[in-house]
Structure formats: C-alpha cells, structure tokens
KEROMAR-551255 format. One record per atom (N, C-alpha, C): residue in one letter; y, x, z. Coordinates in steps of 0.2 Angstrom, whole numbers, padded with zeros to 4 digits, always signed. Example, Ala and Ser with C-alpha at 12.3 -4.5 7.8 and 13.67 -1.06 7.14 Angstrom:
<recs>
A-0028+0066+0039/A-0022+0062+0039/A-0016+0066+0039/S-0011+0064+0035/S-0005+0068+0036/S+0000+0064+0039/
</recs>
This chain:
<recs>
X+0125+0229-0012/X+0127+0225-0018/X+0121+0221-0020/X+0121+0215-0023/X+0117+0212-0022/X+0111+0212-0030/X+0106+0211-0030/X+0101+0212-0035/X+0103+0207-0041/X+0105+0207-0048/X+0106+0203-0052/X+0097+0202-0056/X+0093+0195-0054/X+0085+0196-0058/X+0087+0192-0065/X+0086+0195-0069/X+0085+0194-0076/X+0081+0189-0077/X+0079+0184-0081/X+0075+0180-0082/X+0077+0176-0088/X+0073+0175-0090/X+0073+0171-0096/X+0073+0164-0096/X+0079+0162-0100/X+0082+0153-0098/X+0077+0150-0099/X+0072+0150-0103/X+0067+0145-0105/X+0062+0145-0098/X+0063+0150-0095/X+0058+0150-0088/X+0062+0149-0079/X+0066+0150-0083/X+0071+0153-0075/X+0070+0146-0071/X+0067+0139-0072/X+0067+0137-0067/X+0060+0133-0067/X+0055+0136-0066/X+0046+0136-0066/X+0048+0135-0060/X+0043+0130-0056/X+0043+0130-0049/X+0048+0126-0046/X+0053+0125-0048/X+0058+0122-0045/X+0059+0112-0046/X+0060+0110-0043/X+0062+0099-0043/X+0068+0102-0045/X+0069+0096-0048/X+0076+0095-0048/X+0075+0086-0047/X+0083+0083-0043/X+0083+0076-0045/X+0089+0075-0048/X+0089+0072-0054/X+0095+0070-0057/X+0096+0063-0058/X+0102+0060-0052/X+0104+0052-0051/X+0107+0050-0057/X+0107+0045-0061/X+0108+0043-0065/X+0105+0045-0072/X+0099+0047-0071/X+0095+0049-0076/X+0091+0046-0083/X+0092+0038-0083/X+0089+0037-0088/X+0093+0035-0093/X+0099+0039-0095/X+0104+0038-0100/X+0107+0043-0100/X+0112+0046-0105/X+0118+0049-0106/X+0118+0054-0102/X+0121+0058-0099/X+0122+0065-0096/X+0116+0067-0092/X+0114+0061-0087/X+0108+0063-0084/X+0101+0065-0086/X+0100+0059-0092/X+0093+0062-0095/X+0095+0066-0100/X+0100+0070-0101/X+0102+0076-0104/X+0100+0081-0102/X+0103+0079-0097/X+0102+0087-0090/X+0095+0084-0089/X+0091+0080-0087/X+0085+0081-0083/X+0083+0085-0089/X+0082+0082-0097/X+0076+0085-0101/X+0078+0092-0101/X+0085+0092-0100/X+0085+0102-0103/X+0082+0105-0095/X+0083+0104-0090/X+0080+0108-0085/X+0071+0106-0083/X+0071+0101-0087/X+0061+0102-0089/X+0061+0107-0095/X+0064+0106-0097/X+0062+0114-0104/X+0062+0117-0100/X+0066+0120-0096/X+0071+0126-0093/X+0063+0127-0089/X+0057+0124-0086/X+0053+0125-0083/X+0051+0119-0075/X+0056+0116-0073/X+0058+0112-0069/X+0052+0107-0069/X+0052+0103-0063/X+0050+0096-0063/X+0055+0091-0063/X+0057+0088-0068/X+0062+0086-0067/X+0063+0077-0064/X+0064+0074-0059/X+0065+0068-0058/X+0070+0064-0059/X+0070+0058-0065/X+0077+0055-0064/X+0076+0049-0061/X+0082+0045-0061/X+0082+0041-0054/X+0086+0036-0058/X+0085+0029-0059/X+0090+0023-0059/X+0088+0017-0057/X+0092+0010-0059/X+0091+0005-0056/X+0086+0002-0060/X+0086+0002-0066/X+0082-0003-0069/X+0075+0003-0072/X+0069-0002-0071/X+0063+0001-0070/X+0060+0002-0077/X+0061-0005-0081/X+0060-0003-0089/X+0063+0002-0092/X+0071+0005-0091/X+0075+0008-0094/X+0071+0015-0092/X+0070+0014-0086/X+0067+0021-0084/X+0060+0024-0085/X+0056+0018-0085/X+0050+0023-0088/X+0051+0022-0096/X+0053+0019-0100/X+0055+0022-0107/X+0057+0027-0107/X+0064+0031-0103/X+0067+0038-0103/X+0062+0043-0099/X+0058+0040-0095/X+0052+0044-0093/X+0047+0046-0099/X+0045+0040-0103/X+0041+0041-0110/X+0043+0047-0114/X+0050+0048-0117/X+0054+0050-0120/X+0055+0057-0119/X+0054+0059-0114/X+0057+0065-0111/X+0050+0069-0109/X+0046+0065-0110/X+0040+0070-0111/X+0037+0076-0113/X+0040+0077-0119/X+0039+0080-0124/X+0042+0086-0121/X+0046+0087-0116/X+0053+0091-0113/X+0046+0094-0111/X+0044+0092-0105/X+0040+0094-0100/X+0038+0090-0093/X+0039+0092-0088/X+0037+0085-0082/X+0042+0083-0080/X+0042+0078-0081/X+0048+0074-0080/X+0044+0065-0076/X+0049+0064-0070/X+0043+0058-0069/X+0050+0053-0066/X+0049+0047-0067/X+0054+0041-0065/X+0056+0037-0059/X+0059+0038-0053/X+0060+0034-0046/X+0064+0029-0049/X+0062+0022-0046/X+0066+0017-0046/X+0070+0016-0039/X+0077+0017-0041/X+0083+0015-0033/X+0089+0014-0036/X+0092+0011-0028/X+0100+0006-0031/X+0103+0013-0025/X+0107+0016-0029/X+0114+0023-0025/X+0117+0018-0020/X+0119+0013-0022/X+0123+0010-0018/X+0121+0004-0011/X+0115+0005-0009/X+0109+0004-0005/X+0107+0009-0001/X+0110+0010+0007/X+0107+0016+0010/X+0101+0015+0012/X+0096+0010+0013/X+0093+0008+0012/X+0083+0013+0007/X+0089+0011+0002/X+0087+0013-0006/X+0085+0020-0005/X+0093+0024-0003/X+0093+0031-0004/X+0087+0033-0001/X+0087+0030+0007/X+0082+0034+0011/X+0076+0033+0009/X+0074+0028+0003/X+0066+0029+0002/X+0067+0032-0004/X+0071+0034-0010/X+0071+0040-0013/X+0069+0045-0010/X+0074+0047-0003/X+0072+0053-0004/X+0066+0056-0001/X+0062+0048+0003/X+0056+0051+0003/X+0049+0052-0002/X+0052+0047-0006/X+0048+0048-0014/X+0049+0053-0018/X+0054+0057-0019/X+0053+0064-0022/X+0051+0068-0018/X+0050+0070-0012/X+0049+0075-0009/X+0053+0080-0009/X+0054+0087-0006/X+0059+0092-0005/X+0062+0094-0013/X+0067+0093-0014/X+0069+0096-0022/X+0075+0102-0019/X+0075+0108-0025/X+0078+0114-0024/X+0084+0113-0027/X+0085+0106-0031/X+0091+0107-0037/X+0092+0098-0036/X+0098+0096-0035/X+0101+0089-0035/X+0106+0090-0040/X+0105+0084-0045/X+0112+0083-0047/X+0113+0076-0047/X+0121+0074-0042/X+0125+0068-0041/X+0126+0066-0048/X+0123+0062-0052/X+0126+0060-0058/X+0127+0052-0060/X+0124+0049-0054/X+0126+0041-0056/X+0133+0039-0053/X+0136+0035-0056/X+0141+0032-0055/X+0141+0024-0059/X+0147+0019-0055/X+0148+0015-0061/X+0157+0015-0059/X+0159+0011-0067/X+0166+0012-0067/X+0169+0007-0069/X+0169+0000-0066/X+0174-0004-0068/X+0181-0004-0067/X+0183-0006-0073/X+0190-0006-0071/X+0195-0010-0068/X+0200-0009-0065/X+0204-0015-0065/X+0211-0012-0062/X+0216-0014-0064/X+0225-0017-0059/X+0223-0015-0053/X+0227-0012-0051/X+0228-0011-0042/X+0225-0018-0040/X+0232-0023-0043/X+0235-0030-0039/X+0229-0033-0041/X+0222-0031-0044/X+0218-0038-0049/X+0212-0034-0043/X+0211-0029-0041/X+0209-0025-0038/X+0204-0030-0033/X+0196-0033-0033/X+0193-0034-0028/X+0190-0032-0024/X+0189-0035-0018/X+0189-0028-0011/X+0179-0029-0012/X+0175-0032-0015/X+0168-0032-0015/X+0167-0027-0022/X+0172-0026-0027/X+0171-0022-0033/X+0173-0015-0030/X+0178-0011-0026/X+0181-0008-0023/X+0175-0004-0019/X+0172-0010-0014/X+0166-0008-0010/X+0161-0004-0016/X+0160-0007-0019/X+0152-0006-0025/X+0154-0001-0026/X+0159+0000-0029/X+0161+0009-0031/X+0161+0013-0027/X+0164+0013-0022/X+0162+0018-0020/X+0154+0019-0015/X+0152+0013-0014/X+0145+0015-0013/X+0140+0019-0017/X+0142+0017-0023/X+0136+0020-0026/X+0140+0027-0030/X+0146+0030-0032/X+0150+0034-0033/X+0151+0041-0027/X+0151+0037-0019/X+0152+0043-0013/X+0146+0041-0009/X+0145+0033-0007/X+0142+0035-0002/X+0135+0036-0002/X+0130+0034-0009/X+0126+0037-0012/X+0124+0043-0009/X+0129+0046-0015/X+0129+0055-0015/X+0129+0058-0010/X+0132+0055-0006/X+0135+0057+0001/X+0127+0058+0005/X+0125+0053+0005/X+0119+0053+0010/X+0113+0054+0007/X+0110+0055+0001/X+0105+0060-0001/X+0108+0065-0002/X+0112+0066+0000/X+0114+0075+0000/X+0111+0077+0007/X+0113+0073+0013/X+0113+0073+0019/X+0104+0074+0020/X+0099+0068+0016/X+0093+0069+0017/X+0091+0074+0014/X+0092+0076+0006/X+0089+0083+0003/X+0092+0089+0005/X+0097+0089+0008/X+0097+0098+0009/X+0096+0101+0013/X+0093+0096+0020/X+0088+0101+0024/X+0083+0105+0022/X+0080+0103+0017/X+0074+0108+0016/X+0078+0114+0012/X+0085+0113+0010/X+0088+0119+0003/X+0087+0124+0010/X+0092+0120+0015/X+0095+0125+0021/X+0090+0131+0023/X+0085+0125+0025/X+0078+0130+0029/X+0075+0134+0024/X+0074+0133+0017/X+0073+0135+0010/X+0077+0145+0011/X+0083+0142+0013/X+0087+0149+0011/X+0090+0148+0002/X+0092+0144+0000/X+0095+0145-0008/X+0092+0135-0009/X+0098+0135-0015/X+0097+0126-0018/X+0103+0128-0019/X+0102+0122-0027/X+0110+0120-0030/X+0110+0114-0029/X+0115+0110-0028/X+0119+0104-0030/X+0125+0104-0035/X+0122+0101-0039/X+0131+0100-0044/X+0131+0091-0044/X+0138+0090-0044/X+0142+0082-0042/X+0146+0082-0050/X+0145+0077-0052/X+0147+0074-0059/X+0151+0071-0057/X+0157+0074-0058/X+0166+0068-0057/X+0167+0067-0063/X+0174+0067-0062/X+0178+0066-0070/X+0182+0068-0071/X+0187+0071-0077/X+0194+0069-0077/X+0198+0065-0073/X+0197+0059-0074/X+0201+0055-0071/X+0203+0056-0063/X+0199+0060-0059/X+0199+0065-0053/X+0208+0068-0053/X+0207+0071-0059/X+0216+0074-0056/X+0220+0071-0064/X+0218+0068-0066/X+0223+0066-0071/X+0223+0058-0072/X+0231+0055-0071/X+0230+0046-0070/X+0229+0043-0077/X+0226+0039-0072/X+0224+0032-0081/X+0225+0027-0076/X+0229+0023-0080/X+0230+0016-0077/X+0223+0012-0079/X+0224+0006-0074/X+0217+0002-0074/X+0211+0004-0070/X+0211+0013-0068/X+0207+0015-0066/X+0207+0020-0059/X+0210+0016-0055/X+0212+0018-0050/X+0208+0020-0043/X+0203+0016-0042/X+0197+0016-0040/X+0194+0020-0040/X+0189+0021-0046/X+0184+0025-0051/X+0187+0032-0049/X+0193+0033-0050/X+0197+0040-0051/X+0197+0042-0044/X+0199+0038-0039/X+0197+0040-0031/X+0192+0042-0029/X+0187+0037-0029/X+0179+0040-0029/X+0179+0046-0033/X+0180+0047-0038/X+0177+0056-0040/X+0183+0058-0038/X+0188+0057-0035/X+0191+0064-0030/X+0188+0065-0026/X+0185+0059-0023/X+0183+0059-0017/X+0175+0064-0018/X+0173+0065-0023/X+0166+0067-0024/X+0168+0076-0025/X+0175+0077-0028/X+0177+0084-0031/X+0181+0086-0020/X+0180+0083-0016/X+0182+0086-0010/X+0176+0088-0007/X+0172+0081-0007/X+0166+0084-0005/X+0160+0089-0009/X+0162+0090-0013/X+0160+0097-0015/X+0163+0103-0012/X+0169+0104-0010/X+0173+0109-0009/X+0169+0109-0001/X+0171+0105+0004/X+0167+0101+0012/X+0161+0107+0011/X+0155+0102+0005/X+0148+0104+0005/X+0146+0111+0005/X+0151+0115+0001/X+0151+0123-0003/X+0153+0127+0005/X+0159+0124+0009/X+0159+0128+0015/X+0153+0127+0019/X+0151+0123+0020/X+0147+0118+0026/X+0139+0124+0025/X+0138+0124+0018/X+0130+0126+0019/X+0132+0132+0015/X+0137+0136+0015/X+0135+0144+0011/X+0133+0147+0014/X+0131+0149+0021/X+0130+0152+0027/X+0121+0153+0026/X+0118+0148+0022/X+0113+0147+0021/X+0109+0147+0015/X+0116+0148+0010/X+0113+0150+0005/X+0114+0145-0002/X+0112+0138+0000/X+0116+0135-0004/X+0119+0133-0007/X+0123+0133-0015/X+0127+0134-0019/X+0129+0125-0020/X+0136+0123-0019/X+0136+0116-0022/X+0144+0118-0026/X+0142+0114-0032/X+0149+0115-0038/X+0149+0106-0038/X+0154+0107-0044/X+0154+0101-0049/X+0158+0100-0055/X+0153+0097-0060/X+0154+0097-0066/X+0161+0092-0069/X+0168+0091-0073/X+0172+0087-0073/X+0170+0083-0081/X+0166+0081-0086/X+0168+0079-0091/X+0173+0074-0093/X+0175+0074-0100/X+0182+0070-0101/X+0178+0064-0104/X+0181+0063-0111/X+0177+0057-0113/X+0172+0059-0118/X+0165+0056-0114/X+0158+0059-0118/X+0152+0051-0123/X+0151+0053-0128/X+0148+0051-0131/X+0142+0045-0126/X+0143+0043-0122/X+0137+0040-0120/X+0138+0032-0121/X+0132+0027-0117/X+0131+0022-0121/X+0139+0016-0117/X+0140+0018-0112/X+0145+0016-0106/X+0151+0018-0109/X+0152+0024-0111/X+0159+0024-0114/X+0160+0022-0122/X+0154+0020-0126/X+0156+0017-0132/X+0155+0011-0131/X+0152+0008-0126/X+0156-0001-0124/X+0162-0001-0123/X+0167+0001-0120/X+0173+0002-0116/X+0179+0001-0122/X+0175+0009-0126/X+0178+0009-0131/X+0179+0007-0139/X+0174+0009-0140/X+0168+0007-0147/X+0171+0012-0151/X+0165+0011-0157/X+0165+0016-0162/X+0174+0018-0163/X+0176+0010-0165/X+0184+0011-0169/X+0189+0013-0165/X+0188+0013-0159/X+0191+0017-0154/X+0192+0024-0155/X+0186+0028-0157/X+0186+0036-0154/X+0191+0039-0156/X+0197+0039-0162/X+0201+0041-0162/X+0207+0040-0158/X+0209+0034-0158/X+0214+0033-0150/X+0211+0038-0143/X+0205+0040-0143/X+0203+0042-0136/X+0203+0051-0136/X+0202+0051-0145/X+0200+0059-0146/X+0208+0061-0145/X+0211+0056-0150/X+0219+0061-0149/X+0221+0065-0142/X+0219+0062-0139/X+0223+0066-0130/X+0219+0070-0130/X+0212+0074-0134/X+0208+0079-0131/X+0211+0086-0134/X+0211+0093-0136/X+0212+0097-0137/X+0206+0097-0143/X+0199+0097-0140/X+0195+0096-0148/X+0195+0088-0150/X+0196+0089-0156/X+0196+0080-0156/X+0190+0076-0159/X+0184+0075-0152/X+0180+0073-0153/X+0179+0070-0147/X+0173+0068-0147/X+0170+0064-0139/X+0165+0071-0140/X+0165+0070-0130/X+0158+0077-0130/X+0153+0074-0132/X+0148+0079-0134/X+0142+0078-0133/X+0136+0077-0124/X+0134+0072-0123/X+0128+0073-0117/X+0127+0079-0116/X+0123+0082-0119/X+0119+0089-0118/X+0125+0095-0117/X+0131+0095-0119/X+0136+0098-0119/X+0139+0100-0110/X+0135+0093-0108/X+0135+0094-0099/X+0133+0096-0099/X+0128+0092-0100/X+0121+0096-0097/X+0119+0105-0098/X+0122+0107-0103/X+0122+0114-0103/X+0126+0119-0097/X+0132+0113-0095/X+0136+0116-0090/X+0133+0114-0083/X+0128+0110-0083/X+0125+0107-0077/X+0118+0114-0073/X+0116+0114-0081/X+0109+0119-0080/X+0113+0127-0078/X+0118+0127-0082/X+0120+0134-0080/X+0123+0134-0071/X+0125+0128-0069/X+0127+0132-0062/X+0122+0130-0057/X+0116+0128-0057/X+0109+0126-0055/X+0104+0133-0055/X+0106+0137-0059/X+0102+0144-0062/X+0105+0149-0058/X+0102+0153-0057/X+0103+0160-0054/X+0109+0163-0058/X+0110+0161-0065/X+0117+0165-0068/X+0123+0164-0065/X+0125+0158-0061/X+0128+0157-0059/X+0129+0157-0050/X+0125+0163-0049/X+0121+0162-0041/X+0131+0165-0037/X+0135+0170-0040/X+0140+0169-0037/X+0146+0164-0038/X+0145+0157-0041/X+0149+0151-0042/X+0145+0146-0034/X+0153+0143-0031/X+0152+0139-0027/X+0158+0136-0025/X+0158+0130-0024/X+0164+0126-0023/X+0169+0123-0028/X+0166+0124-0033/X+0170+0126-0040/X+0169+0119-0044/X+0174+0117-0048/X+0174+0113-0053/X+0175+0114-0060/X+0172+0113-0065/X+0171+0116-0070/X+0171+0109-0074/X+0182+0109-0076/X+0180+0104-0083/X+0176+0105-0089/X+0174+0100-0091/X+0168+0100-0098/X+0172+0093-0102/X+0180+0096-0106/X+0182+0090-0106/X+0186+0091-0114/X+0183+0096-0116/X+0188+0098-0125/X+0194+0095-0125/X+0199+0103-0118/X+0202+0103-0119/X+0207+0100-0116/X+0208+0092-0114/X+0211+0086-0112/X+0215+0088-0105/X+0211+0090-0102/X+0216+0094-0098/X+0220+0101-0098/X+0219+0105-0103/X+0225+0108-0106/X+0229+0105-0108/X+0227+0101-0111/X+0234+0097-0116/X+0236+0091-0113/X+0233+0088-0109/X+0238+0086-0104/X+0245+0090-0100/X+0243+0096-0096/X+0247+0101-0094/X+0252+0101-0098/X+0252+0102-0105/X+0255+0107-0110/X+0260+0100-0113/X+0258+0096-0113/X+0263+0089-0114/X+0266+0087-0106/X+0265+0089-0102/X+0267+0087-0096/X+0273+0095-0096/X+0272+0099-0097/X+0275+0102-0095/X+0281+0103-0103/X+0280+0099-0105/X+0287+0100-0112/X+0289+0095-0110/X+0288+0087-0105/X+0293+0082-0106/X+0300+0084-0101/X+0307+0080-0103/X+0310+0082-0101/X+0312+0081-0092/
</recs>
C-alpha cells in the first residue's frame, strides 16, 4: 500500500517548474501565482511581450515567477519554448482562443487557428516536456477545456471540438505515461469571470449567462486555479485521466432540464 506524505500546501511544491500556457491573464496567471505561493517556479507563457512582463511584474509578490514569449499556434514557436523553460515537472495546457462562428460562415483559415493553437499546441509541448516527467519517474499535466466539450452551444462549434479534442487527449495521455508515473487530468470550467469572456458578453450580460448555471454567478479565476493546483499536488497523486467540471453547477442543470423535457 502506498505511502500517503503529508506536506503542507504552502510548501508542497518547492523545487518543482511549472509552465502555465496562457499565463498572463485570467485562469492562467491565477494558476501560475498560486503555484509560486504553493513554493513552485512558475513560468507563464503568451503572445504578447508587454502583457507578459507586466503579469510577470505583478506576480512577483507570489514568488518566482518568470515570462516566455511564444505563439501555441507555431510549431515552430513551441519547440523554442520548450527549450527556453528547460525540464518542468508540472504543465498546464491553458491557452486557447475561441472565435465564433455558424458552421456555414465557418472559415477554413479560422478553423486551422484553433485548432492549432487549442490541440496542436498542446499536443506537441506535451510531446517535447514529458520526457524528462517520464525519465523523472512522476509529472502532472492538467488540460484546460471547457464545458462547451460535452454541452452544445450554437456559434461554437469549432472551439467546442478542439476542447473534446483536448478532453480525449487527456484520457490517450493518462494511459500512454502511467506506466511511468505521470499523472495527466483536465480541468472543465463553465463561464469564468475573465477579461475574454466579459468582451463576448459584458457586464450586462451576466445574468443571461448566470441563469443556465446552478450558482448564479460567473466563476472566479482563482476558483480554477484552486482545482488546477490540487490535481498538480501529490493530494491528488491517485487522480488520472479524469475530468473535473469547475462550472457552478451548469452542467447539473443542464442534465436535470434535459432530462424533464418531454
């Protein structure tokens, strides 16, 4: 039976990288700064260089925390990320982008983008960073999808593909390296408070949006991010393959209206 080590959350990840894609905003720089508290070196990662050393500035105060500049959607790109962080024990896939559109309005170069930087991103810094987890013996990866994954939303037909497409490959990644130790999940949030989804929507929206959730609120960032750091942590050391909505509720309450219509 296996040894459970006690550690304390404030320390439990001293010694440890993390890189977190889409880090200088919203759930990512959530999750980076709480896993530098957590003890971590945490590296976040985006496109634009201003936005990113200001979230670099900002997150200081966390702990060490440091800025790559790369485009997910550039294989290119990825393979000089991953040589610029060097060996990390902790990934998380968190960049995405999500335009919308009609199947039939649907363009095949908008189509390409998302999923470039949505799967095949992810897809191939996974490929470069988990040798070292494998030879390591132990690594987390956790994969940011979404609701939209197993629940339709018209207009978003695409966007919702790619993060099935991210929630299989999680499941693929979980057989492929447990042999070795490493642990890969994925976290589903519903509609979160970030700077991307109050464009979309705006302030005057939230209630149209909250109505469909079970709490009727938009999440909080850090709300992930608390679900991000826990299956990254040894608390979690027997979770693997697993998805774990962070969505208040919305898909309960979708079920529970789907299952009352006639």
């Amino acid at each position: 039976m296996a040894t459970i080590k006690r550690i304390s959350v404030r320390t439990e990840l001293e010694g440890k990288r993390a890189l977190v894609t889409g880090g200088t905003s919203g759930i990512g720089l959530a999750t980076a700064r709480l896993l530098a508290r957590q003890g971590a070196e945490a590296v976040i990662v985006g496109r634009d260089t201003t936005r990113g050393r200001e979230a670099e500035r900002a997150a200081k105060e966390d702990g060490a925390v440091r800025f790559l500049a790369a485009d997910l959607g550039d294989p290119d790109s990825v393979r000089e990320l991953a040589g610029q962080s060097g060996p990390v024990d902790i990934l998380v896939n968190n960049a995405g982008i999500y335009p919308a559109s009609p199947t039939v309005e649907q363009s095949v170069q908008e189509y390409e983008q998302i999923f470039a930087v949505n799967v095949q991103g992810a897809y191939f810094l996974v490929a470069a960073l988990v040798p070292h987890m494998l030879a390591k013996g132990e690594g987390a990866i956790v994969n940011v999808t979404s609701i939209t994954a197993s629940r339709g939303f018209a207009g978003s037909s695409v966007y919702s593909a790619s993060k099935g497409a991210l929630e299989a490959l999680t499941r693929s990644w979980a057989a492929e390296f447990a042999d070795a130790g490493v642990r890969v999940n994925a976290v589903s949030p519903g509609s979160t408070r970030t700077e991307g989804v109050l464009r979309k929507v705006g302030p005057e929206a939230d209630k149209a949006v909250t109505d469909a959730l079970g709490i009727k609120r938009l999440a909080d960032p850090r709300e992930i991010a608390e679900t991000i750091s826990f299956l990254v942590s040894q608390r979690a050391s027997g979770i693997t393959g697993t998805t774990i909505d962070v969505d208040l509720g919305a898909a309960t309450t979708w079920r529970r209206s789907a299952s009352a219509a006639p």
